[in-house]
C-alpha positions as semicolon CSV with decimal commas, in nm:
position;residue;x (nm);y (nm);z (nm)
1;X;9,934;-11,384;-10,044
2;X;9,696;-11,378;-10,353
3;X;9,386;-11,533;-10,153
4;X;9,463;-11,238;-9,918
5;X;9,443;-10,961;-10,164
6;X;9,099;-11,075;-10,249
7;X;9,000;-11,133;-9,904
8;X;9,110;-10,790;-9,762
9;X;8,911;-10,580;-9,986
10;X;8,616;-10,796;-9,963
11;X;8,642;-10,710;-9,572
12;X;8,654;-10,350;-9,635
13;X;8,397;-10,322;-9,858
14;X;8,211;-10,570;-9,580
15;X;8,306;-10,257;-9,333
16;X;8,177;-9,997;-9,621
17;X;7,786;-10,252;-9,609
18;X;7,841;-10,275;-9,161
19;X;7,899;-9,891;-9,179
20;X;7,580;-9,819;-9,423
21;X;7,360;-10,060;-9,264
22;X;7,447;-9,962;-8,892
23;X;7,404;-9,591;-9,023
24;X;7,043;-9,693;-9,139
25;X;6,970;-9,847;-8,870
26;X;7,024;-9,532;-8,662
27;X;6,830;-9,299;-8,935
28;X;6,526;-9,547;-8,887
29;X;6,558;-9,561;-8,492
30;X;6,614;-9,186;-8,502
31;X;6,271;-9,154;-8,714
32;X;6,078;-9,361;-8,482
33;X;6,205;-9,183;-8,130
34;X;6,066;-8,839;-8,339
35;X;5,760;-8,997;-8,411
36;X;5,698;-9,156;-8,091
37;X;5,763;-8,787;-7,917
38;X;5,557;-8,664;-8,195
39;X;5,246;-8,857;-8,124
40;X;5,288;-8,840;-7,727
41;X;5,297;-8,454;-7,721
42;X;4,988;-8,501;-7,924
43;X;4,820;-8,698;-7,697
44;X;4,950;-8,454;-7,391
45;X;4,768;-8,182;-7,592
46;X;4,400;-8,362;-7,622
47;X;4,455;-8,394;-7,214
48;X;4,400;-8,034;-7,160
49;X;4,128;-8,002;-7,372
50;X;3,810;-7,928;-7,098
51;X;3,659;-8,168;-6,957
52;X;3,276;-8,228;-6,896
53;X;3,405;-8,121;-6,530
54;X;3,535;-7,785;-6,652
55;X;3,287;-7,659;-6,872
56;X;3,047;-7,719;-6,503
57;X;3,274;-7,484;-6,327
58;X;3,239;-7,283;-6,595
59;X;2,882;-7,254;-6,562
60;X;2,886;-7,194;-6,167
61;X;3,176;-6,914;-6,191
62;X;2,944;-6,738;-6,438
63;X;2,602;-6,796;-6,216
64;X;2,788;-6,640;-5,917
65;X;2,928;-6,340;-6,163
66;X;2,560;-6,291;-6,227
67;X;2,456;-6,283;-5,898
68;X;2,662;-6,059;-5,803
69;X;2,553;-5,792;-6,095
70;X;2,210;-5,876;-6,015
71;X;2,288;-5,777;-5,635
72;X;2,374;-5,399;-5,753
73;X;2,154;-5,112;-5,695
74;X;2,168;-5,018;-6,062
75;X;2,086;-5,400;-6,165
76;X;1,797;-5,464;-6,419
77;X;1,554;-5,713;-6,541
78;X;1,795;-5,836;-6,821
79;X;2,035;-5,911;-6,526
80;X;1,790;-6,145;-6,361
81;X;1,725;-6,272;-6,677
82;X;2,090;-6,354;-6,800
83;X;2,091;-6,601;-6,414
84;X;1,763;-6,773;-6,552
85;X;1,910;-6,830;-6,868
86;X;2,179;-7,082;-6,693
87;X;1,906;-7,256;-6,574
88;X;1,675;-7,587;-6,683
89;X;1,329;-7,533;-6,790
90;X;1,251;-7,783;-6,482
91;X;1,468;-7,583;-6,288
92;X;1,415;-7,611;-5,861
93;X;1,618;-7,435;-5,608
94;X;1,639;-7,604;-5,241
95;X;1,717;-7,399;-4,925
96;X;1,568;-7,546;-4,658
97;X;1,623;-7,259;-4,391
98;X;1,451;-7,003;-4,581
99;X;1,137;-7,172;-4,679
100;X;1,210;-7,488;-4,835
101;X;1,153;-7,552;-5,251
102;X;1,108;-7,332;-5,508
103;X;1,054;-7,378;-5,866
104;X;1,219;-7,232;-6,118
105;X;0,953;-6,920;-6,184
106;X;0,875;-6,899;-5,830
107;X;1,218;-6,809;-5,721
108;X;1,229;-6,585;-6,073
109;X;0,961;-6,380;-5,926
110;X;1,123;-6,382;-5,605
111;X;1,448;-6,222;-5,765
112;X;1,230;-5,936;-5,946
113;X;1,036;-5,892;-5,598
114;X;1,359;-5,825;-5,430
115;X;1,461;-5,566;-5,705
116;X;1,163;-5,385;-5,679
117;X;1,156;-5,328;-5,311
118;X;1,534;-5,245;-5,295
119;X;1,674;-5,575;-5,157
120;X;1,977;-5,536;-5,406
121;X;2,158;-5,227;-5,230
122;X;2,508;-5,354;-5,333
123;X;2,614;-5,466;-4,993
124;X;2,746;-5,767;-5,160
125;X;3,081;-5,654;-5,344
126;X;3,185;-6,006;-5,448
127;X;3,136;-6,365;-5,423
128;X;3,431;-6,522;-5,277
129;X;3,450;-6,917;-5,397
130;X;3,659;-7,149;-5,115
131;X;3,613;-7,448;-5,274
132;X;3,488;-7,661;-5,547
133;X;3,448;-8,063;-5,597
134;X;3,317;-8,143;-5,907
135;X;3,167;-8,480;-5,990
136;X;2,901;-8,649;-6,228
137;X;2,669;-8,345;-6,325
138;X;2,744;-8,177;-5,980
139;X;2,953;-7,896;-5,828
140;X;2,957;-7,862;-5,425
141;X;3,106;-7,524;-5,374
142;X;3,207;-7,345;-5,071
143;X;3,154;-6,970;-5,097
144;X;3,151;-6,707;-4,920
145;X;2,980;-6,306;-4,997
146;X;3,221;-6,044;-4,983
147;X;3,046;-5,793;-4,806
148;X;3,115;-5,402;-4,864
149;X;3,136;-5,270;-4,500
150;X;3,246;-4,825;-4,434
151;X;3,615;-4,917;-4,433
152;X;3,634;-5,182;-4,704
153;X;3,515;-5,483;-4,749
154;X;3,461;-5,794;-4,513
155;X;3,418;-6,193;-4,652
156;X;3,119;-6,331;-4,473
157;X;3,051;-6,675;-4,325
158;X;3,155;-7,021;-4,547
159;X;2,899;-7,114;-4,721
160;X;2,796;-7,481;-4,892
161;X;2,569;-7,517;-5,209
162;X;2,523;-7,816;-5,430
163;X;2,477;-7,764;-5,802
164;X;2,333;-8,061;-5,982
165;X;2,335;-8,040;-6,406
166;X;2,174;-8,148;-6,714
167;X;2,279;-8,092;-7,080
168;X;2,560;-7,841;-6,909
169;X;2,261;-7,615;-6,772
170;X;2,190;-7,578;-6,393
171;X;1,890;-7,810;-6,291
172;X;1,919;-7,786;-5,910
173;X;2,065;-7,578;-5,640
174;X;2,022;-7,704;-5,317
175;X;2,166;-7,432;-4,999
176;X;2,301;-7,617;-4,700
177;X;2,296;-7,246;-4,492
């Protein structure tokens, strides 16, 4: 019975050691599962920084916004000039159908041309964009002008332009219209 006496509180205060230790052991797993979370919602939060892709979506929602100021009757020569300032020095716009390649002052002068004679009237209200696939340092869209007609407005015809980048700045525009 003696040998028992000093055996039983031995085991309790074994119990008392189990019960700290296993409590410990829970703090310290409890810590880690917090910090894990902690540094995976950081990592969630870099993802949705932008991405080289959005900041060139970025740059075409703001050409067509530009365009369509520039389209205006009351448009200016700061207007044109805000477009051109999206653009490359070595800028060169591509349409085929309506004459083939221009460079980046001859379609400049083109733009002021067409504002001189009256070619902006504001018959385009909007530009409408479908579609976009960005990729490397290029942006197909699919657009098409909104069109202001006497009862309202009327979206035209889908459209398809390729818009090819360098240091985040337009470089090319190629029309396939």
């Amino acid at each position: 019975m003696g040998l028992l006496w000093m055996i039983i509180p031995w085991k309790n205060q074994l119990n008392n050691n189990s019960n700290f230790i296993m409590k410990k052991t829970i703090q310290s797993r409890l810590v880690l599962i917090l910090l894990c979370i902690f540094c995976f919602s950081n990592i969630n939060a870099q993802e949705e920084k932008a991405t080289p892709k959005d900041s060139l979506i970025k740059v075409i929602n703001t050409y067509y916004k530009l365009n369509v100021t520039v389209f205006q009757t009351n448009s200016k020569i700061e207007d044109i000039d805000a477009v051109f300032d999206i653009f490359t020095d070595d800028f060169t716009y591509i349409h085929p159908k309506y004459g083939g390649v221009y460079s980046r002052n001859n379609l400049y002068q083109g733009y002021v041309r067409n504002q001189k004679k009256g070619g902006y009237n504001g018959r385009v209200a909007d530009i409408k964009i479908i579609n976009m696939i960005a990729g490397l340092n290029a942006v197909v869209v699919e657009r098409s002008y909104v069109n202001k007609t006497n009862t309202g407005t009327e979206d035209g015809e889908p459209q398809m332009t390729l818009f090819e980048f360098k240091d985040g700045k337009i470089s090319k525009i190629f029309e396939y219209w």
